[in-house]
Backbone bond lengths (Angstrom), bond angles and torsions (degrees), N, CA, C in turn:
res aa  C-N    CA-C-N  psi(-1)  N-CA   C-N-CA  omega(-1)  CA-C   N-CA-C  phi
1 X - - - 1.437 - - 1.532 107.83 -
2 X 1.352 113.26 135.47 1.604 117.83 -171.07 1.654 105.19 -89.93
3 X 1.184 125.46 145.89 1.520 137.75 172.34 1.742 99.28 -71.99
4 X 1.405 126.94 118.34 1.598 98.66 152.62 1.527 87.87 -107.43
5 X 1.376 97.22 163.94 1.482 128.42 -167.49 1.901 111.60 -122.16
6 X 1.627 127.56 100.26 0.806 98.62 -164.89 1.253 116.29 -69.66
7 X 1.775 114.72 -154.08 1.336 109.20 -159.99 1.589 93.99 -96.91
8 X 1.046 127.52 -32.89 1.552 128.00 -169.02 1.870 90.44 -81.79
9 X 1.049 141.79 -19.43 1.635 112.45 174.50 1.572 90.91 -66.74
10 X 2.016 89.33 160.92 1.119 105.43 174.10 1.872 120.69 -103.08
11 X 0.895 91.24 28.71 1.702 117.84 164.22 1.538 107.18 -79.10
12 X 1.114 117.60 -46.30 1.578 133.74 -169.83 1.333 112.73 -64.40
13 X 1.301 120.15 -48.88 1.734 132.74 174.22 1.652 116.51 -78.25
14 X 1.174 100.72 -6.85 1.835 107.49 172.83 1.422 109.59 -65.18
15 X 1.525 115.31 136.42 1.223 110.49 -147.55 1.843 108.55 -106.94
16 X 0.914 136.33 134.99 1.522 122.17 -155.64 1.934 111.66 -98.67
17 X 1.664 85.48 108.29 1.440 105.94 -148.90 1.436 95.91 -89.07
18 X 1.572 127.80 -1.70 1.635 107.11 149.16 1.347 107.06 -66.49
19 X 1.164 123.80 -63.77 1.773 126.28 -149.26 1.635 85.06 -64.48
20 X 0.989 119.18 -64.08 1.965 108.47 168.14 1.780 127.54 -15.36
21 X 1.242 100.77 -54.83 1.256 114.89 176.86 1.398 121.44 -79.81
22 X 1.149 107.59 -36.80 2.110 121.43 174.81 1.778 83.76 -72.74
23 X 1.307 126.00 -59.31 1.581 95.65 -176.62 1.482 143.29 -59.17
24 X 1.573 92.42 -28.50 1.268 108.34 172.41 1.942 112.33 -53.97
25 X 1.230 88.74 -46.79 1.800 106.61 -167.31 1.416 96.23 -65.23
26 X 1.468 130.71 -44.47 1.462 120.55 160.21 1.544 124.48 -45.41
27 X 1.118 120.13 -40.62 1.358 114.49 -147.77 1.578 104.70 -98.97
28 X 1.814 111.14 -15.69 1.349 118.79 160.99 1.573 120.03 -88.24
29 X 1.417 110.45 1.40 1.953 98.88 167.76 1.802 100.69 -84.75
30 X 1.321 119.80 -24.88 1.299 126.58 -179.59 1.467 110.47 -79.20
31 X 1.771 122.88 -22.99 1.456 104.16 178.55 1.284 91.31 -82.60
32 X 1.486 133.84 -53.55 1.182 123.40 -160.78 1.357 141.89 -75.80
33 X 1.559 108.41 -3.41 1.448 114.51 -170.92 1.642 122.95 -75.75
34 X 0.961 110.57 173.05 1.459 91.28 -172.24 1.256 103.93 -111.66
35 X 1.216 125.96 118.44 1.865 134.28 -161.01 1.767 96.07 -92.40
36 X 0.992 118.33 20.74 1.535 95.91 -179.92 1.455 96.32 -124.45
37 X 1.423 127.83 10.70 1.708 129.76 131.36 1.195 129.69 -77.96
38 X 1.222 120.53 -7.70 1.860 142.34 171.12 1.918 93.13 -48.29
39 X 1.171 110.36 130.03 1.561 123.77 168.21 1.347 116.07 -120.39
40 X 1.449 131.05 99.53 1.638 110.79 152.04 1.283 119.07 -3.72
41 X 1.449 128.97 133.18 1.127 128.50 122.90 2.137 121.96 175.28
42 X 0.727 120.26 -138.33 1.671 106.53 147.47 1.518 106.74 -139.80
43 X 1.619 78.15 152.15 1.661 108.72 179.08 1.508 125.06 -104.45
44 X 1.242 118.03 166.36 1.328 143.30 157.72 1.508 99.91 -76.34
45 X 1.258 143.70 131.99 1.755 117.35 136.89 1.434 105.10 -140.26
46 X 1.445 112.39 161.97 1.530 96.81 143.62 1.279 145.99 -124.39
47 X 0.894 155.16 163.87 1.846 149.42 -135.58 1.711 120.46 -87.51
48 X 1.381 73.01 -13.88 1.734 81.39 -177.75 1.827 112.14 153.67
49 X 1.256 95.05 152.84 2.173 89.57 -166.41 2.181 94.78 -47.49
50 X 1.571 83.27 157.10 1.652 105.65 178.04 1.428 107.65 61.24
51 X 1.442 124.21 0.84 1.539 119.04 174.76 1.575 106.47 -87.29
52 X 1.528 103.58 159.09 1.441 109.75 -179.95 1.873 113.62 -72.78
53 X 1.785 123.28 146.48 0.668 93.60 155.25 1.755 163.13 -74.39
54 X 1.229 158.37 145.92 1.107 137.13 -106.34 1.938 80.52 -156.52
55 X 1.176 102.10 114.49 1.596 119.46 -176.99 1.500 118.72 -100.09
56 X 1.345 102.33 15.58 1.720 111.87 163.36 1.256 141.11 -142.45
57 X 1.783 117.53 67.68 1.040 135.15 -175.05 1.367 112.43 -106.35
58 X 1.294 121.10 121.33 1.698 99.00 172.00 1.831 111.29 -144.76
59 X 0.910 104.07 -174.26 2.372 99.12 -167.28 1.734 75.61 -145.75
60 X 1.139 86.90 142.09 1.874 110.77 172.58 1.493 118.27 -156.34
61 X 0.944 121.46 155.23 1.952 116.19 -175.06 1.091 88.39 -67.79
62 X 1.238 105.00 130.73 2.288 103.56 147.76 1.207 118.66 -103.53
63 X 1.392 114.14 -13.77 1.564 117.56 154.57 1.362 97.16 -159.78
64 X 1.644 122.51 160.62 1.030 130.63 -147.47 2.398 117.78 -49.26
65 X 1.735 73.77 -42.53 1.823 69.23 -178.09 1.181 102.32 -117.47
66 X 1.553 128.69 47.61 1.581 128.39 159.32 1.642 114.68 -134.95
67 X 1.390 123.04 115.75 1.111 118.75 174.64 1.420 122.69 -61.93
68 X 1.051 132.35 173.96 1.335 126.31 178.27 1.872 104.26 -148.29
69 X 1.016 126.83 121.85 1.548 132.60 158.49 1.405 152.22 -114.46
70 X 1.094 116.90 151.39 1.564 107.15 -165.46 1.345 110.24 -146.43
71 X 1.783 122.30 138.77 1.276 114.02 172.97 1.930 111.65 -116.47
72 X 0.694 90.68 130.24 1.875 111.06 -167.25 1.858 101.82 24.78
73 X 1.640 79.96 87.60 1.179 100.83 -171.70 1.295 159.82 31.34
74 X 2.146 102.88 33.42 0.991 147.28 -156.87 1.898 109.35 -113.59
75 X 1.409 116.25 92.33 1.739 92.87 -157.79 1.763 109.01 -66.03
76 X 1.170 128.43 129.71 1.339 148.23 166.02 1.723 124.60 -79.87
77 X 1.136 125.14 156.36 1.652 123.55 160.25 1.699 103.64 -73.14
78 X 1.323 132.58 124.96 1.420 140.61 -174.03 1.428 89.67 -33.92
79 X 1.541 124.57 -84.43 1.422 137.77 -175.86 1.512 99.74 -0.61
80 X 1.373 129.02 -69.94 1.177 130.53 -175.57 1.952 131.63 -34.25
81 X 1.249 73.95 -49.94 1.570 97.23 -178.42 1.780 110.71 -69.55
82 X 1.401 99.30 -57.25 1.959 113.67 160.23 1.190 121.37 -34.56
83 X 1.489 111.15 -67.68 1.625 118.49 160.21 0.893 138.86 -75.10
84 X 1.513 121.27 28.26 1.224 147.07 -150.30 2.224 102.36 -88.26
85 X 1.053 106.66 111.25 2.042 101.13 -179.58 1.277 103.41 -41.08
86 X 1.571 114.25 114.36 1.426 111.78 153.45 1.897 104.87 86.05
87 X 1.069 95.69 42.88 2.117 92.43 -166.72 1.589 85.47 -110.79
88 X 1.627 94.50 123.81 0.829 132.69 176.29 1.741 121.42 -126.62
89 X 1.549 125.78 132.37 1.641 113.67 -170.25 1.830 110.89 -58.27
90 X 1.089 97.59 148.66 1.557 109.49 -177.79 1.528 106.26 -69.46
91 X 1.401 118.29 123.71 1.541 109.29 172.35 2.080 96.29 -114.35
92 X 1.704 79.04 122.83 1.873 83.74 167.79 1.314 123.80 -67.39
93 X 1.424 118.69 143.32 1.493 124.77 -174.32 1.867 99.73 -109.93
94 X 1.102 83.14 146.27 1.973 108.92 164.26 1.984 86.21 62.68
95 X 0.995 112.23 65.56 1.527 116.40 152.05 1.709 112.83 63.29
96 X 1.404 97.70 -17.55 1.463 94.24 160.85 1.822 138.72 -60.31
97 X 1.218 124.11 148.05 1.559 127.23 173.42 1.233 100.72 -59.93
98 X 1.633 95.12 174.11 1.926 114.97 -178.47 1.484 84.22 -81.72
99 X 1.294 139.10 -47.73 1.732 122.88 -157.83 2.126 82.76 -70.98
100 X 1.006 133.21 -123.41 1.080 138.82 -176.80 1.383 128.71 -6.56
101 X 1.913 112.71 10.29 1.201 114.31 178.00 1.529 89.34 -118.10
102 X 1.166 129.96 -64.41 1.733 122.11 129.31 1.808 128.24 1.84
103 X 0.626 111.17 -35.33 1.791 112.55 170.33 1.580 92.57 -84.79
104 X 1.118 96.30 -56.93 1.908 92.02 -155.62 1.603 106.92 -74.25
105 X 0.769 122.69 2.61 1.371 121.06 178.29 1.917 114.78 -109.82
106 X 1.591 97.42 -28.50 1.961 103.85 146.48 1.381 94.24 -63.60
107 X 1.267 153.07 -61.71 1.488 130.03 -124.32 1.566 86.84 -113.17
108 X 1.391 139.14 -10.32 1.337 126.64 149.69 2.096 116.48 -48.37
109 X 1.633 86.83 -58.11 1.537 100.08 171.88 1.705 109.17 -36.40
110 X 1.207 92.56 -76.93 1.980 106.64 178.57 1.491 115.50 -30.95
111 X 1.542 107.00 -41.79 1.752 114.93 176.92 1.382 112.43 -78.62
112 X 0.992 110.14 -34.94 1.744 123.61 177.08 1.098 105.75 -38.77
113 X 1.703 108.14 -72.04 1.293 133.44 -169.13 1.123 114.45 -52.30
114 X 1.579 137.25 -32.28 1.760 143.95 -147.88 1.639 92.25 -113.40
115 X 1.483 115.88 -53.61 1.188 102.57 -171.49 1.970 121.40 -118.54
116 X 1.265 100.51 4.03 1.742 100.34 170.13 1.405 97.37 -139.36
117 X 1.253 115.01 100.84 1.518 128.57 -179.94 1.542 114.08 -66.67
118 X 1.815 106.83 -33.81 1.403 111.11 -170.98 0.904 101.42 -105.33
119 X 1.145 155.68 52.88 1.730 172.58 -159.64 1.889 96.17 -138.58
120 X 1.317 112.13 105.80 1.530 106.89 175.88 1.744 120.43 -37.62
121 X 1.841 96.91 -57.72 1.317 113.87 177.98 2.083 106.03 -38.42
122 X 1.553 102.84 -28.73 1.675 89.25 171.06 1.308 133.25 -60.74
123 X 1.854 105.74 -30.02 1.654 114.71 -178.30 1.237 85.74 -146.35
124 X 1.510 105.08 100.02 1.347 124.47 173.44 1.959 110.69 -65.01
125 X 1.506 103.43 -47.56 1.820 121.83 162.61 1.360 104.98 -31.33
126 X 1.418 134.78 -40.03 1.861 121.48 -141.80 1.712 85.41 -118.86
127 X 1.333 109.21 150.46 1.165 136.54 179.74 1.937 96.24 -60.68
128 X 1.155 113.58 138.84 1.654 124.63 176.56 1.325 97.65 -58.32
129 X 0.998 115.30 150.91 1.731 126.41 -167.67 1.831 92.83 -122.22
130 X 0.939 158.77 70.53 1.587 143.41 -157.71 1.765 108.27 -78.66
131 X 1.394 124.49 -5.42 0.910 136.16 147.29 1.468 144.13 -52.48
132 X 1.685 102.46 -28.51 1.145 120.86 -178.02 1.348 91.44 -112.78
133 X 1.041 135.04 1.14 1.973 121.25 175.00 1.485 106.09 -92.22
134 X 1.579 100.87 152.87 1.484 83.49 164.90 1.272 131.26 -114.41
135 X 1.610 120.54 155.65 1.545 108.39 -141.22 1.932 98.91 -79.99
136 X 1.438 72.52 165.86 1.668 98.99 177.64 1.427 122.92 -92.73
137 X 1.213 107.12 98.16 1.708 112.62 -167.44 1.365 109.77 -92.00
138 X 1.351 97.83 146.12 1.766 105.88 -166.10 1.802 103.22 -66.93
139 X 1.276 107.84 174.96 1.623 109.65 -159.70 2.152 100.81 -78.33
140 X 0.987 97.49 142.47 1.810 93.17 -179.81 1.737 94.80 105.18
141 X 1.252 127.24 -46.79 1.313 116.24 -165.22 1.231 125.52 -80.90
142 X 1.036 119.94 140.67 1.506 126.86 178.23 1.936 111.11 69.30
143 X 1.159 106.15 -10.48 1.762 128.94 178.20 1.592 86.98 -49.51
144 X 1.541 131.33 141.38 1.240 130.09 175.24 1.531 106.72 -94.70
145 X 1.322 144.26 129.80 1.504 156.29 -150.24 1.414 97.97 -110.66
């Protein structure tokens, strides 16, 4: 059973000093980092511990002395992407380029999202749920004969 809280208690205006503090802690790896180790290129990263990894991050000039970044096709502060858990360079599969291995892996995201909700790759943000996936059965099993 859910609590509602009206609007005049003063329970209601209390201000929620985790998400306060997790923002704060964001917004100081971005004042402080040092952007003149920032590299073009695309990444691997992931979003945060227990999140899936996420195969479309990348930093590019947008004009000569400002980086610009984005994670599956979301624009970001570079910093993000740099300090990104576990960022590693993107290697393209099946003969494709980094730009066109990069598209398809936003428009994997985009499909994720519309039609497999419980697929991590859908909410790259939320901790993997392995409960809500469905499991991966070894080869021969469950295969219909």
């Amino acid at each position: 059973m859910s609590r509602v809280i009206a609007k005049d208690h003063p329970a209601y205006h209390t201000p929620n000093f985790g998400r306060l503090f997790r923002e704060a802690v964001h917004e100081s790896i971005a004042d402080a980092a040092d952007r003149s180790l920032i590299e073009p290129g695309y990444y691997v990263i992931r979003l945060g511990r227990d999140r899936p990894l996420v195969a479309a991050a990348k930093i590019w000039w947008c004009d000569q002395p400002f980086l610009a970044g984005e994670i599956l096709g979301d624009a970001v502060d570079p910093v993000y992407v740099w300090h990104g858990r576990d960022r590693e360079p993107l290697v393209p599969k099946d003969g494709l380029s980094l730009e066109e291995e990069y598209a398809y892996q936003v428009a994997l995201k985009q499909h994720m999202a519309e039609h497999e909700p419980n697929e991590p790759l859908a909410r790259p943000r939320r901790p993997v749920d392995l409960t809500k996936i469905d499991p991966i059965l070894p080869p021969g099993v469950g295969a219909e004969q």
